[in-house]
C-alpha positions, 0 to 999 in steps of 0.5 A: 639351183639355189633352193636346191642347194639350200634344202640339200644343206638343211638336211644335212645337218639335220641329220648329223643333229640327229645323229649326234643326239642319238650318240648323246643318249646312247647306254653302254653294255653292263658287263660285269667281269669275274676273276675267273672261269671256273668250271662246272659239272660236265666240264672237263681239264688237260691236266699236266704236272709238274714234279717238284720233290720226287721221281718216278719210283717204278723200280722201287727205291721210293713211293713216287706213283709218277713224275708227272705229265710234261708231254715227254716220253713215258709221261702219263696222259692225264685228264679231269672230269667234273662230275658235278660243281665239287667232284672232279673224276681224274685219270692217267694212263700210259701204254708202251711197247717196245719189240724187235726181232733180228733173224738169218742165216750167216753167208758161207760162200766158200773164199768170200765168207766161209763158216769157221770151224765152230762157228756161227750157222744162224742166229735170232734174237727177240726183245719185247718190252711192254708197261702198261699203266693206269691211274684213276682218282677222285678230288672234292672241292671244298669252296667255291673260291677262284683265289683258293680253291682247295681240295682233297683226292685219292688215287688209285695206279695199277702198272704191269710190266714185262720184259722178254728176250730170246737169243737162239744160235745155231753152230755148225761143227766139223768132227774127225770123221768129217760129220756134220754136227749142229748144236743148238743154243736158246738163252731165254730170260724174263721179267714181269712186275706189277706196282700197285700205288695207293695215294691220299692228296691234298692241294688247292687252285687258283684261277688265271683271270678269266681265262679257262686255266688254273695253276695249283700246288698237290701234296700228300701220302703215297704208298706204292707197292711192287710184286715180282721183279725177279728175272727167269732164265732157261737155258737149252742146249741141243746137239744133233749128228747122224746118229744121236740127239742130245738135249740140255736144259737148266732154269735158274732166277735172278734179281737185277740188284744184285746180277751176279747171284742165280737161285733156284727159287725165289720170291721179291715184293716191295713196299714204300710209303712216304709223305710229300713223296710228291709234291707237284705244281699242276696246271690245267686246260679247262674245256666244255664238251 
């Protein structure tokens, strides 16, 4: 039993000596740590933008493109695309639309809600709103710093846009011959525009550590221009009895600057350049596909 136990001993601290030297004779990994993950060809960013002089100027007052991309409503998606290690692709992009339709027939059960001498038959009225809106751009990086990594770009947005509305009513009319007579009113107004902005930009990142973000400052030259605008209103009347139908119509324009004119014609086109129109703090999410 003694023996036993003596052997058992023995071998126990031979192998914690062993295990001890091999702990003593251990080499660590070599890591060498970067400043900064910085991208290369095939990579790509969530890019967001952050507005530090300028709005959006798409009714235009001023040259602004857009206000950047702040994951609220009416802010464009945009993204980056590293072509090869210095030629970044860019893109945004931003689709809205907004319909209703609101249509019937008023109620003319006789003590409850009966239709009043010249009043409402039936009714329908349609709103359509839509923009559509894309961005694309390019940007060479000069270094290969992840401390200043700086770089120049253009840009080039195209934006459409339309508003419609149609309101149709019909009247219900009691005569002195007690005939029935309808009239029949459909107001129609619409607006279509298109921007077209035209940028030049200058700005630079700096890698976060080695994390795959980058924060940046941009700046530069915009240039913006705006066809169309104007606002075109038909106006239709029909009047219909037993006997006769009569119709009505009139086409005029307006301009939502100044709502109280109307013309027979005309023509609207803006154009606004400025620089620094649009200085923006960028931040992007860089990934590998």
């Amino acid at each position: 039993m003694k023996k036993t136990l003596l052997v058992i001993a023995l071998l126990a601290v031979g192998g914690s000596s062993a295990f001890a030297q091999g702990l003593s004779t251990r080499e660590n990994e070599a890591i060498v740590a970067k400043l900064g993950a910085r991208p290369v060809a095939g990579d790509a960013a969530l890019n967001f933008v952050i507005p530090l002089v300028g709005l959006n100027g798409n009714d235009g007052t001023e040259a602004g493109l857009f206000n950047g991309n702040l994951l609220t409503p009416g802010d464009l998606l945009t993204f980056k695309w590293y072509h090869t290690d210095n030629l970044v692709i860019r893109a945004g992009i931003r689709l809205y639309a907004d319909n209703d339709r609101i249509s019937g027939d008023v109620l003319d059960e006789e003590g409850f809600s009966e239709i009043p001498e010249g009043g409402v038959s039936t009714n329908k009225v349609i709103n359509q709103n839509r923009e559509y809106t894309i961005a694309l751009g390019a940007e060479h990086h000069f270094t290969n710093s992840n401390i200043f990594d700086v770089y120049t770009g253009a840009d080039l947005l195209v934006g459409l846009n339309k508003e419609r509305s149609t309101v149709e009513t019909e009247y219900l009319n009691i005569d002195g011959t007690l005939q029935d007579v309808t009239t029949r009113d459909l107001l129609t107004s619409q607006t279509n525009s298109t921007v077209i902005g035209l940028a030049w930009v200058v700005g630079w990142n700096t890698f976060v550590a080695q994390l795959p973000i980058s924060v940046g400052i941009e700046y530069g030259l915009s240039m913006k221009w705006l066809l169309g605008g104007k606002t075109k209103v038909t106006e239709e009347r029909d009047i219909t009895n037993a006997n006769s139908l009569e119709s009505y119509a009139v086409e005029y324009y307006q301009d939502d600057a100044l709502p109280g004119n109307i013309y027979s014609d005309m023509s609207k086109r803006q154009f606004n350049m400025d620089t620094n129109q649009n200085v923006r703090l960028t931040l992007n999410f860089y990934f590998t596909r």
